[in-house]
N, C-alpha and C positions, 0 to 999 in steps of 0.2 A: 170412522177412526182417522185422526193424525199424526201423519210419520214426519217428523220434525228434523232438519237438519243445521246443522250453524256453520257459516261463512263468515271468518271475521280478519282481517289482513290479506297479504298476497301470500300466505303458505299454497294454499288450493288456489288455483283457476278457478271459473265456471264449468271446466269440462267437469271435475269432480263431482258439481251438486244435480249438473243433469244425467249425467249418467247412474248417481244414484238414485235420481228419481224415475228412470226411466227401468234399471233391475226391481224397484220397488213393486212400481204396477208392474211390471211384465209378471214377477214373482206371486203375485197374491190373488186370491181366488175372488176377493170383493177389492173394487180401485178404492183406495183410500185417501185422501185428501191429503197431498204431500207442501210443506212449510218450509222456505228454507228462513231463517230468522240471518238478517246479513248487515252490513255497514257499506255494502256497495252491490246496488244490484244488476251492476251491467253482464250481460252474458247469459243472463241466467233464463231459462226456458221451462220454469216454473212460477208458483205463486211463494210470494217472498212478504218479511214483513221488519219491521226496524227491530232492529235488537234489543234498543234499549238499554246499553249499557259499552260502555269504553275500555270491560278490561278482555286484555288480548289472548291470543292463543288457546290452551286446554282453558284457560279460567274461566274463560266467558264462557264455559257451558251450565256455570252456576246459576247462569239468569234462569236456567228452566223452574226454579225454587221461587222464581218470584213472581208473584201476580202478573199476568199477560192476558191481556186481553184476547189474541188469538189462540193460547195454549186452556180453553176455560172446560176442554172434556178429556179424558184420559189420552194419553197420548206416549209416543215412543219414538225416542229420539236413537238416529244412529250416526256415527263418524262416517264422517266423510270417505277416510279411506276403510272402505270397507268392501267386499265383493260379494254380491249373490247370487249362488247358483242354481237353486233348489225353491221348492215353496217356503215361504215367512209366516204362512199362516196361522205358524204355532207363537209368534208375537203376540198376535190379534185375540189369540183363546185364552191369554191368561188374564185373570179378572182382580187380580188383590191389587195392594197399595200401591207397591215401590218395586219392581224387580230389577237388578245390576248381575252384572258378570263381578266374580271373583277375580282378583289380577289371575293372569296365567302365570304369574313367575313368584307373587308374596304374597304378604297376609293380606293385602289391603282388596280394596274392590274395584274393577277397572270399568269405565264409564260410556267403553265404547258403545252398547245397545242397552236403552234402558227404557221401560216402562211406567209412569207414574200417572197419579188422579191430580189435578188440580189442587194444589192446598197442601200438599204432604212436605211434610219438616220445613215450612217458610224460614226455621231459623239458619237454616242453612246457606241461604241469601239473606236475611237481616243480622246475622251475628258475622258476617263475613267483612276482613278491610284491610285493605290494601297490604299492611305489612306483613300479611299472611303469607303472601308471592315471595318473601324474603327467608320464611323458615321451613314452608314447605315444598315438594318438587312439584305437585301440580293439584287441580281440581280433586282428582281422585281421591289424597290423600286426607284434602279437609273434608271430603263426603265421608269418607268412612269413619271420622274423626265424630261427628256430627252425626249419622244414622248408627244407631248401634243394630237395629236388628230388620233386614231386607231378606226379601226373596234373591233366591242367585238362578239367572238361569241355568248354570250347571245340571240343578238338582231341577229345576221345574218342567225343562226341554232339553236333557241329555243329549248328547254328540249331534245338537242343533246348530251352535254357534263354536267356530274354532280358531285358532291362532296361525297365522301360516308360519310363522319360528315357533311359537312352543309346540305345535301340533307335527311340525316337522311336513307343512303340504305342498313342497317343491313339487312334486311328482304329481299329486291329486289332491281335490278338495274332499275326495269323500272319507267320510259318511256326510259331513258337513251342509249345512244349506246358505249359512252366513260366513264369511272368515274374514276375519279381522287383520288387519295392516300395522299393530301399531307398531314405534319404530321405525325401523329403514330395513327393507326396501318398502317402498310406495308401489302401489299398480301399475303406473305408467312409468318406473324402472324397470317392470321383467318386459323382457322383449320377447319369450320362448315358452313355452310349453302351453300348461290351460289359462292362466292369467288372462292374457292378451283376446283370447276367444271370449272369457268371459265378462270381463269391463266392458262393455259397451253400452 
């Protein structure tokens, strides 16, 4: 299995990509072969490979729609800011197409952990350009625009993956095994509680 990450600008450090790489294996019962796809790869304390593409921020997560040499078996990409505290191994057992998270807050689909095969919806990287960044807010919004019908992990691994604002997980991650950052605060803003124990 490959668990894919993207580095692209100075938003993240390197601390970010090693430390998710490093919850990844600690989390999983088989090590699986972790990718960071990056534009600069000083710092980083994994295997990393060119991105392949110049557009910045959430966008560049589109390149996962396009032919990549390193990305040629299913694979499962997660954001950066993300925190693991529990087994992932229910990532690795799901077997269909395309799995996304539902946004936590609207209709659309949010792109923090995702699941795909090789080859699923190419057009969603070749029907994509430039002035897209101008009418939409981000990657999310033209994926959902583009796949009309995904698996959610909601519904495939229940109170698996959670939000630390929409889930309300100041206090705890549980029942949670993944929870997600997007937004503000980032992990290396909480100073206090379980955060800090568990980012490492």
């Amino acid at each position: 299995m490959i668990v894919v990450c993207i580095k692209v600008g100075d938003k993240y450090d390197p601390v970010y990509v090693n430390r998710l790489a490093s919850m990844v294996v600690r989390y999983s019962t088989d090590c699986p072969r972790f990718i960071c796809l990056t534009d600069d790869e000083r710092g980083l304390k994994c295997e990393w490979a060119p991105i392949e593409t110049d557009l910045s921020g959430w966008w560049a997560k589109l390149v996962l729609f396009k032919p990549h040499s390193i990305l040629d078996q299913r694979f499962i990409y997660i954001d950066l800011d993300t925190v693991i505290v529990d087994s992932i191994d229910f990532l690795y057992r799901y077997r269909g197409p395309f799995c996304i998270l539902h946004d936590f807050w609207g209709p659309s689909y949010n792109s923090s952990v995702i699941s795909m095969v090789p080859g699923f919806a190419p057009w969603v990287w070749r029907d994509f350009y430039p002035a897209i960044t101008k009418s939409m807010h981000g990657d999310q919004d033209w994926i959902t625009k583009q796949v009309h019908a995904a698996d959610l992990w909601q519904n495939v691994a229940p109170r698996c993956i959670g939000s630390y604002k929409a889930d309300c997980l100041q206090n705890s991650p549980d029942p949670y095994s993944l929870i997600c950052f997007h937004g503000e605060p980032k992990p290396h803003q909480i100073t206090e509680g379980w955060v800090p124990k568990a980012w490492r």
